[in-house]
ZAKOLZA-265252 format. One record per residue (C-alpha): chain; residue number from 1; x, y, z. Coordinates in steps of 0.25 Angstrom, whole numbers, plus 5000, padded with zeros to 4 digits. Layout:
<sites>
+-------+------+------+------+------+
| chain | resi |   xx |   yy |   zz |
+-------+------+------+------+------+
|     A |  NUM |    X |    Y |    Z |
...
+-------+------+------+------+------+
</sites>
This chain:
<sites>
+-------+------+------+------+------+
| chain | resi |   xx |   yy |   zz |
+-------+------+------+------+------+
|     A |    1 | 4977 | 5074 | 5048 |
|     A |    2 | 4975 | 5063 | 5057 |
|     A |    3 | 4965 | 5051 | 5061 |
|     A |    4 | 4960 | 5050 | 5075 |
|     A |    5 | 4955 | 5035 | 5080 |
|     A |    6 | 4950 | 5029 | 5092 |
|     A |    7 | 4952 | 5015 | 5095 |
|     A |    8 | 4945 | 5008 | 5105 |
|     A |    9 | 4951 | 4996 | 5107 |
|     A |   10 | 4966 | 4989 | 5103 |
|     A |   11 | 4960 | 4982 | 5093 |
|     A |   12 | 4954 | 4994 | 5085 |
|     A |   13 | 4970 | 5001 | 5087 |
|     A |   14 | 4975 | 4989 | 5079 |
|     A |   15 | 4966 | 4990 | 5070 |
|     A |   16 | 4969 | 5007 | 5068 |
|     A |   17 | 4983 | 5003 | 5067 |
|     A |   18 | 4980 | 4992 | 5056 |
|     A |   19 | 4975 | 5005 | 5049 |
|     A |   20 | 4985 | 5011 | 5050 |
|     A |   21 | 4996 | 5003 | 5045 |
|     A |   22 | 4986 | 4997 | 5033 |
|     A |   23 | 4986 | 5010 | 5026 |
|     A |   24 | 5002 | 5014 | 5030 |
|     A |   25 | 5012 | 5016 | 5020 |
|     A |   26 | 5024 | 5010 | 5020 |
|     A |   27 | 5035 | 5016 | 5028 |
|     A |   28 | 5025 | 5022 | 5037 |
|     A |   29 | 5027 | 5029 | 5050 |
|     A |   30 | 5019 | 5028 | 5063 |
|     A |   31 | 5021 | 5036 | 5075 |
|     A |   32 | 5013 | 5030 | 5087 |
|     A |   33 | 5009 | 5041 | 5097 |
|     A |   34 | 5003 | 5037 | 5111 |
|     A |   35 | 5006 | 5035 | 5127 |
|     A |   36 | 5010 | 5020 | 5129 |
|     A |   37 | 5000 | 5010 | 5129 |
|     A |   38 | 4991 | 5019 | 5121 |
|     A |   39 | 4991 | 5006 | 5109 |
|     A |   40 | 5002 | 5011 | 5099 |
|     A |   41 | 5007 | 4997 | 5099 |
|     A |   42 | 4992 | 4991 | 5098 |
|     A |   43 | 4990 | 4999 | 5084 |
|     A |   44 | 5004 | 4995 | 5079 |
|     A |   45 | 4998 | 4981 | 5080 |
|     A |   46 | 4987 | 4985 | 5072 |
|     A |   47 | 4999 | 4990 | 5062 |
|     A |   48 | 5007 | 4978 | 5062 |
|     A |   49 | 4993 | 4970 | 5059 |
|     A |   50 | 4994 | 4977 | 5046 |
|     A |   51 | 5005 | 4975 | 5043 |
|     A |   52 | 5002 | 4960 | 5044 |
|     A |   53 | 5012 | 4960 | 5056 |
|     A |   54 | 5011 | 4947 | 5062 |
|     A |   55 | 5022 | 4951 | 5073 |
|     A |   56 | 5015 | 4955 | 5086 |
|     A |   57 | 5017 | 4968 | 5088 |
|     A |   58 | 5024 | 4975 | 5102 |
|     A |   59 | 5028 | 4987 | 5106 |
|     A |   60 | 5042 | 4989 | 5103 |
|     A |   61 | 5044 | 4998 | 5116 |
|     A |   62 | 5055 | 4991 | 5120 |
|     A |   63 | 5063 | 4987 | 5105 |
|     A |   64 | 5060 | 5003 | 5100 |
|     A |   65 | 5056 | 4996 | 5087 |
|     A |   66 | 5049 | 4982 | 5080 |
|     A |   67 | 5049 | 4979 | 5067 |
|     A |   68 | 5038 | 4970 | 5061 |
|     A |   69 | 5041 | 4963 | 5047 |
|     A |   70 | 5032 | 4952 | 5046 |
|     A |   71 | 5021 | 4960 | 5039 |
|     A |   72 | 5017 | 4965 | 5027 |
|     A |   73 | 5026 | 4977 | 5029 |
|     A |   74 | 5037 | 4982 | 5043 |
|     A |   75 | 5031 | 4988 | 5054 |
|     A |   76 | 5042 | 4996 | 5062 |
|     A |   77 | 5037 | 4999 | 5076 |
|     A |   78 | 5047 | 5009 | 5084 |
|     A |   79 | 5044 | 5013 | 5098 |
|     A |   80 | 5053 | 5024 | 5100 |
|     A |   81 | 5048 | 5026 | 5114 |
|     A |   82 | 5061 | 5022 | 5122 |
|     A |   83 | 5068 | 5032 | 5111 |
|     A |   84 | 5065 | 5042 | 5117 |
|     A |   85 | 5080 | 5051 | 5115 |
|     A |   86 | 5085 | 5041 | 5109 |
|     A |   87 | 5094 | 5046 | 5096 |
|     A |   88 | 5087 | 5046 | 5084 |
|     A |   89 | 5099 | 5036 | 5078 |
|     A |   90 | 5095 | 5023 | 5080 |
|     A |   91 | 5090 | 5018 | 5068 |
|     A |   92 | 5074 | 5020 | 5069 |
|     A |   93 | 5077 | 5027 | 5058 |
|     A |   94 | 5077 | 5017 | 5049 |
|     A |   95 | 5065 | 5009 | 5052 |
|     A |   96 | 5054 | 5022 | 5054 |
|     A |   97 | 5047 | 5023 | 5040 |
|     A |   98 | 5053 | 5008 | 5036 |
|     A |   99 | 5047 | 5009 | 5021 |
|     A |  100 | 5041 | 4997 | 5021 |
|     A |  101 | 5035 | 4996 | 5033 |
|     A |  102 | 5027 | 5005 | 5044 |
|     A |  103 | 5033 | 5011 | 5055 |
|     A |  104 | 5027 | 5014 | 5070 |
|     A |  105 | 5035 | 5023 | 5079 |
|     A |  106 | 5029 | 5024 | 5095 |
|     A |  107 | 5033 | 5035 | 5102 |
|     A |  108 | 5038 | 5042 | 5088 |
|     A |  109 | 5042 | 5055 | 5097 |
|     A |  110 | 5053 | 5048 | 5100 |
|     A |  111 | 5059 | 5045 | 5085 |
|     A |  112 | 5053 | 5058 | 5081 |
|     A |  113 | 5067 | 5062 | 5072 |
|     A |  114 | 5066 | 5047 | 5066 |
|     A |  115 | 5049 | 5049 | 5061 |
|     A |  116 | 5046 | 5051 | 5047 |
|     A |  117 | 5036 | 5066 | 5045 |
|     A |  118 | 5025 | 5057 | 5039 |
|     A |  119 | 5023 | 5045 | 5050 |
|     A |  120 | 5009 | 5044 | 5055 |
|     A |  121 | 5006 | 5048 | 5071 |
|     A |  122 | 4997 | 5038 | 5078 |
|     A |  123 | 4992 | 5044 | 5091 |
|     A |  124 | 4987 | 5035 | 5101 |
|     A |  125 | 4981 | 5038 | 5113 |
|     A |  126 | 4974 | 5031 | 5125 |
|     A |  127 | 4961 | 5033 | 5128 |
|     A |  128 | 4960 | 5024 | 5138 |
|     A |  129 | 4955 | 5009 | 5138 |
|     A |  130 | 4957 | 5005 | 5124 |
|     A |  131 | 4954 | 5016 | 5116 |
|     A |  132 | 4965 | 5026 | 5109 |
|     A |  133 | 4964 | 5038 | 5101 |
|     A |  134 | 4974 | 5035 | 5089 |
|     A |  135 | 4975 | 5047 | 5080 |
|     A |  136 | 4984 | 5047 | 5066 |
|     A |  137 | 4991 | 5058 | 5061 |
|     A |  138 | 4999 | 5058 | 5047 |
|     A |  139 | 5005 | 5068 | 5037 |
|     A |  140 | 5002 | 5057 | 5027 |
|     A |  141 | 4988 | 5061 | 5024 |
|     A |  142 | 4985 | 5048 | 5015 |
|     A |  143 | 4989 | 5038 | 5026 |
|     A |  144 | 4978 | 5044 | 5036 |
|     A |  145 | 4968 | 5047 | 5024 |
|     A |  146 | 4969 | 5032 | 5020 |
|     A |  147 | 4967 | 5027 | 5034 |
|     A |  148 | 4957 | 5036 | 5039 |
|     A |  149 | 4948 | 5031 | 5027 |
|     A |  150 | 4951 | 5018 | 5032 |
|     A |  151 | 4948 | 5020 | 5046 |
|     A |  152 | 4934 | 5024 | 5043 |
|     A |  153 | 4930 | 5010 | 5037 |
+-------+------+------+------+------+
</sites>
C-alpha cells in the first residue's frame, strides 16, 4: 500500500512532511529516497516544523547525522550518503528508531543492515521546476490510513 502526492512548490513539500511527522509514532523510522537536490532535506523541515523544532534545519551531508532536541519530541536526521562501505559498527545503531523521537535516514541503502522492517519509504523525485512526485510506502497500514485520511482535507 502506498500514497502518491505531487507537490508543486517547497512550500506545499513542507507542509506533506508536517503530515507526515503529525501523525508518526514515536520511535519512527523514515527513509528518504531521491537524486540530490530532489527536496529530501525541504520535507524534513516540514518534519521538524512538527515537531516544534525551532532549530533550522540543514543537510547533515557533511556531519552523517543531526540531532534536534528542542521540540516536543528528538528528530535524528542521518545522511548516510558518505557511508557508503563503511562497517555497519559505528554506532548509528543506536540512534535509528530513538524511542522517543523520529528518525530520517537519506540515502537508507547505505545503512540497509542498521534499518528497522517497518520504516516508512519516502520517494522523492524531480520533476523538474519545482514540482516532485513524493510517494509513501509503509508495512504499517494504520500509519498511511491515518495520513491519507488526513491528506484529503
Amino acid at each position: 500500500m502506498g500514497i502518491e502526492i505531487v507537490t508543486h512548490q517547497p512550500s506545499e513539500t513542507v507542509s506533506l512532511g508536517y503530515k507526515i511527522a503529525t501523525h508518526a509514532r514515536a520511535g519512527s523510522v523514515f527513509c528518504l529516497t531521491g537524486d540530490l537536490g530532489a527536496g529530501k532535506t525541504t520535507l524534513v523541515r516540514g518534519m521538524a516544523k512538527a515537531l516544534n523544532i525551532k532549530t533550522v534545519v540543514q543537510s547533515p551531508t557533511f556531519n552523517i547525522m543531526k540531532i534536534y532536541f528542542d521540540g516536543r519530541r528528538p528528530l535524528i536526521h542521518i545522511d548516510a550518503y558518505r557511508l557508503e562501505g563503511v562497517s555497519s559498527d559505528i554506532g548509528l545503531d543506536e540512534y535509528i528508531g530513538y524511542e522517543s523521537g523520529l528518525t530520517v535516514v537519506e540515502w537508507p541503502e547505505f545503512v540497509a543492515g542498521l534499518l528497522p522492517n517497518n520504516a516508512t519509504t519516502i520517494e522523492i523525485i524531480n520533476l523538474g521546476d519545482d514540482n516532485r512526485q513524493i510517494t509513501i510506502t509503509s508495512e504499517d497500514k494504520d500509519y498511511l490510513e491515518s495520513l491519507n485520511k488526513w491528506l484529503q482535507y
